[in-house]
C-alpha positions as CSV (number, residue, x, y, z in Angstrom):
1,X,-2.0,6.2,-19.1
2,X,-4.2,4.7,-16.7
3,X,-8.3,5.0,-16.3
4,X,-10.6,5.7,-13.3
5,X,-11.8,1.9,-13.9
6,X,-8.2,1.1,-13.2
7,X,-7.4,2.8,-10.2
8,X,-10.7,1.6,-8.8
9,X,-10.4,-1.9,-9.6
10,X,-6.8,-1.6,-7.9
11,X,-7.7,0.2,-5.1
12,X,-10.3,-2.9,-4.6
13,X,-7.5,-5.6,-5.5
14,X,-5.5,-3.2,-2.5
15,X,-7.5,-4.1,0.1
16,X,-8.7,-7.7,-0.8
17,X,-4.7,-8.5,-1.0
18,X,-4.1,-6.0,2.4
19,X,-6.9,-7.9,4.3
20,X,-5.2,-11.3,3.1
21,X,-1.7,-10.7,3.8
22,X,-2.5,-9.0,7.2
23,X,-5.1,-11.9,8.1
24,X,-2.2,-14.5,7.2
25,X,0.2,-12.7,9.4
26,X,-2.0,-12.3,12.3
27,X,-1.5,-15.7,12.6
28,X,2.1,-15.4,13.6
29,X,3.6,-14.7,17.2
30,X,5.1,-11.0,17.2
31,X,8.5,-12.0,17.5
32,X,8.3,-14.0,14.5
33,X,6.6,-11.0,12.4
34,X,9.5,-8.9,13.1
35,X,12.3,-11.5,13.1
36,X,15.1,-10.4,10.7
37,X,14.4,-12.7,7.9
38,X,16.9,-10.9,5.1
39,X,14.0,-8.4,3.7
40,X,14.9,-5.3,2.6
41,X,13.1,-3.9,5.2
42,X,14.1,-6.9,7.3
43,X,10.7,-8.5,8.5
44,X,7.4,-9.0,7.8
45,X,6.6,-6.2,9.9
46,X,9.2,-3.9,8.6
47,X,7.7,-4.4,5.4
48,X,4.4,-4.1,6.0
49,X,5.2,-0.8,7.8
50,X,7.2,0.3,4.8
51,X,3.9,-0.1,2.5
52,X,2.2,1.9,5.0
53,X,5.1,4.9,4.8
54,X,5.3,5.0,1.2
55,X,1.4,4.9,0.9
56,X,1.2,7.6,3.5
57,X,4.1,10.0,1.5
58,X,2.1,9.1,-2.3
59,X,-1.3,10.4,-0.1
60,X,-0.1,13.6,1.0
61,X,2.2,14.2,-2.9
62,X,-2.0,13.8,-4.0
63,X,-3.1,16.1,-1.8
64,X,-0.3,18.4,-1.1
65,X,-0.8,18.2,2.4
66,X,2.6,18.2,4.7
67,X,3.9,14.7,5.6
68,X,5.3,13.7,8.7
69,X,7.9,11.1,7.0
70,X,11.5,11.5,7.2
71,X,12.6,7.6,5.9
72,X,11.8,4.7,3.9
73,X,11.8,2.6,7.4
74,X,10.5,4.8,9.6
75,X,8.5,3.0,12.2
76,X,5.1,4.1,12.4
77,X,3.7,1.3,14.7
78,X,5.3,-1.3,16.8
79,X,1.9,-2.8,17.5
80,X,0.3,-5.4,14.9
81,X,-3.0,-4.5,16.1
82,X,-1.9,-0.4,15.6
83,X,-0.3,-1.2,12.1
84,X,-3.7,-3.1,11.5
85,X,-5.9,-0.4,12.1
86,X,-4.0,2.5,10.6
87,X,-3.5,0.2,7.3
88,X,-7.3,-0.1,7.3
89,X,-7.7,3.2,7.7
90,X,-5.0,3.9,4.9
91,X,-7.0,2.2,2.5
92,X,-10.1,4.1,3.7
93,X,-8.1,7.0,2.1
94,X,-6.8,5.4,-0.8
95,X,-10.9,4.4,-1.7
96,X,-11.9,8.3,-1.4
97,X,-9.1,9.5,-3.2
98,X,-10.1,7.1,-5.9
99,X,-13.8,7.7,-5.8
100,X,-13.5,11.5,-5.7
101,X,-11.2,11.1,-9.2
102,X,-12.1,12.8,-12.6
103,X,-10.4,12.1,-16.1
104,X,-9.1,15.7,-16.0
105,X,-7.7,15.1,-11.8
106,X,-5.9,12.2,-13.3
107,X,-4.1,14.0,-15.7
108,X,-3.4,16.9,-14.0
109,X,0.6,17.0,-12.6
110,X,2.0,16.9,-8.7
111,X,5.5,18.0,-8.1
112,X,7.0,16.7,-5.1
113,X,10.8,16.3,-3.9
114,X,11.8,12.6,-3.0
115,X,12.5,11.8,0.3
116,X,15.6,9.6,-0.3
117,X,18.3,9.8,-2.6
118,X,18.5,12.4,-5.7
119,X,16.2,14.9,-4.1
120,X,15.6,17.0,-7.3
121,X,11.9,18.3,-7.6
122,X,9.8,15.3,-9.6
123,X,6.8,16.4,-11.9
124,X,4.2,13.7,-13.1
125,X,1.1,12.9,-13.9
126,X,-1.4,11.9,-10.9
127,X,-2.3,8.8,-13.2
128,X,2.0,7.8,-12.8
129,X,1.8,8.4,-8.7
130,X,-1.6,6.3,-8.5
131,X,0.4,3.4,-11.1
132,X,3.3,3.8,-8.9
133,X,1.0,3.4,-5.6
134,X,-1.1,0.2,-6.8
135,X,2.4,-1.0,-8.3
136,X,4.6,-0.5,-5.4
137,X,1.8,-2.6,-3.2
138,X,1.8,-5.4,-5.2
139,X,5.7,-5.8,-5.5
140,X,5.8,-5.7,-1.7
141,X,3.2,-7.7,-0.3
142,X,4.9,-10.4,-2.8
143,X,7.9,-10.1,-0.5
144,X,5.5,-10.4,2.7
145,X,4.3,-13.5,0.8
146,X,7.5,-15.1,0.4
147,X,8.1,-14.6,3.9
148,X,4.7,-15.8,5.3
149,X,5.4,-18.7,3.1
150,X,9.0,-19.3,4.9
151,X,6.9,-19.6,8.0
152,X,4.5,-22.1,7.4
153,X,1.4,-19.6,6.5
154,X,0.1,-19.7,3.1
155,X,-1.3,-16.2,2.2
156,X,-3.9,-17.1,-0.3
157,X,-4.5,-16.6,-3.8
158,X,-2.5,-13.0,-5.2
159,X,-4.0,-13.5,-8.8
160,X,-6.1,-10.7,-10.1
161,X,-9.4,-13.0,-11.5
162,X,-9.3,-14.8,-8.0
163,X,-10.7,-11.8,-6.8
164,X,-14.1,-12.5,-5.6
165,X,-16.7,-10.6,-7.7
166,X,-18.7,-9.4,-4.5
167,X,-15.5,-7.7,-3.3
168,X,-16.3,-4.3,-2.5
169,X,-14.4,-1.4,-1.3
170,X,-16.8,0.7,1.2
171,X,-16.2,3.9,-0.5
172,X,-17.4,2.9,-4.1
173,X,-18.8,-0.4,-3.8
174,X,-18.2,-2.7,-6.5
């Protein structure tokens, strides 16, 4: 399936394109962050938020810990700044799940029950929740993109080589 060289070179591609996208929106007057704009979760914010729930459910899957998430759109932070910090911090987590990662943790299974829809019990390998995780991120920050771009802020370069070589994650380095 997947390798701990993937998941850390994702985990670093995370946060350079987290950083970017928040930077880019930072730039924006609240109001226009969480203007409807059509989303599925209707706004930048909404959407940036939503990353932030679903990272926060695959997290505590991983650990087994309890989660304090009852929807897809459940609103952790109204603040930019708050939503800022705690995505930061998010990553933080992300970083030392990844560096504390062994070939056999990887392929071990979780079980878990979704939170929406068909809530039978799902088995899977770590290596599919971590896929899903790095996956998931990218699909949505594309939307933030799209609606960054609809007004007037470019979010930068998205494409994997264009990250800068020096990047570094603080919990693994390079």
């Amino acid at each position: 399936m997947i390798t701990l060289a993937y998941c850390k070179y994702f985990a670093r591609y995370n946060r350079w394109q987290n950083e970017s996208v928040y930077a880019a929106a930072a730039k924006l007057p609240d109001g226009t962050r969480k203007r409807n704009m059509g989303a599925y979760f209707k706004s930048i914010h909404g959407t940036l938020n939503h990353l932030l729930v679903a990272d926060w459910l695959c997290l505590s899957r991983v650990s087994g810990e309890p989660s304090s998430i009852i929807s897809l759109d459940q609103e952790l932070y109204s603040d930019f700044e708050e939503l800022t910090r705690a995505r930061v911090s998010t990553d933080d987590r992300i970083d030392r799940l990844v560096n504390g990662l062994t070939p056999v943790r990887l392929a071990e299974f979780i079980a878990y029950r979704r939170l929406s829809g068909n809530r039978a019990e799902i088995v899977q390998p770590l290596s599919l929740a971590l896929l899903q995780l790095f996956n998931h991120q990218t699909h949505h920050r594309g939307q933030v993109g799209t609606l960054l771009m609809q007004c007037g802020i470019d979010p930068g370069v998205t494409d994997l080589p264009a990250m800068p070589a020096d990047f570094a994650s603080p919990a693994f380095g390079l």
